[in-house]
C-alpha positions as CSV (number, residue, x, y, z in Angstrom):
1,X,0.0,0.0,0.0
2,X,1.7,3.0,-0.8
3,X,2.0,5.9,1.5
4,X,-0.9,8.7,0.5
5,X,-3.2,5.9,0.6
6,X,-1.9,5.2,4.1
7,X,-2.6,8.9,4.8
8,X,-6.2,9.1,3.9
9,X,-6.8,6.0,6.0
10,X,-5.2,7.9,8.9
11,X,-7.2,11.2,7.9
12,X,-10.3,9.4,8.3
13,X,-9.5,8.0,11.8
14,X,-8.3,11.5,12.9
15,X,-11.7,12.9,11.5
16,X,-14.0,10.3,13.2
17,X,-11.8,11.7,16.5
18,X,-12.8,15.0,15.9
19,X,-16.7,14.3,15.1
20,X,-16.9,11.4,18.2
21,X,-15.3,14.4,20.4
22,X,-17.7,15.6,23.3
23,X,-18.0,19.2,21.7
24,X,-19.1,18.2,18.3
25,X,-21.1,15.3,20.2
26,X,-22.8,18.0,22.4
27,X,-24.4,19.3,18.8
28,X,-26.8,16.8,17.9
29,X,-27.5,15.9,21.7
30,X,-31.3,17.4,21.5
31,X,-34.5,16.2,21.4
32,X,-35.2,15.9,17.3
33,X,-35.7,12.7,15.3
34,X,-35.3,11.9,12.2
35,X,-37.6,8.9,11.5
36,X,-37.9,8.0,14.9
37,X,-34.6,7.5,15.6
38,X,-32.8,10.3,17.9
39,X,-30.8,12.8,16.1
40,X,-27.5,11.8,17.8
41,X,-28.0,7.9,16.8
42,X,-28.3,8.5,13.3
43,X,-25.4,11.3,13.8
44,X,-23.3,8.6,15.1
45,X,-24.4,5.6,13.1
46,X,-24.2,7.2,9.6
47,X,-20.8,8.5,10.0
48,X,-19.7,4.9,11.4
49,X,-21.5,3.9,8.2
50,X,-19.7,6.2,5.9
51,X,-16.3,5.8,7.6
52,X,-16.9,1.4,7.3
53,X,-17.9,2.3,3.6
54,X,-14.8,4.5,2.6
55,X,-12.0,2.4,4.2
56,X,-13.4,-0.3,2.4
57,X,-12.8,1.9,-1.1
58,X,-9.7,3.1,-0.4
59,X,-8.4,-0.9,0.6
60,X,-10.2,-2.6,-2.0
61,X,-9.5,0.2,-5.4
62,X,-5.9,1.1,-4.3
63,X,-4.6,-2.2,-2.3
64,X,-1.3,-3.5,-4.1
């Protein structure tokens, strides 16, 4: 794997810090729902989602 790819798989690790942080946490801790579901819950589970989803492009398309 070469190194930039390395990087972007470190860049999304470093942002999923950063958005699981208590200050940006603190955001979406309300009383809204989307669908149903509590605001913070589908915060949390779509951007575990779309971090699963893009590790998985960046190993699969650029593994060597």
């Amino acid at each position: 794997m070469k190194k930039r790819h390395q990087q972007k798989l470190i860049l999304i690790s470093v942002v999923l810090f950063f958005l699981w942080n208590v200050p940006f946490i603190t955001i979406f801790d309300g009383d809204a729902e989307i669908l149903g579901f509590p605001v913070f819950y589908v915060f949390i589970f779509s951007s575990w989602l779309l971090s699963i989803v893009l590790t998985y492009i960046i190993l699969k398309r650029f593994h060597e």
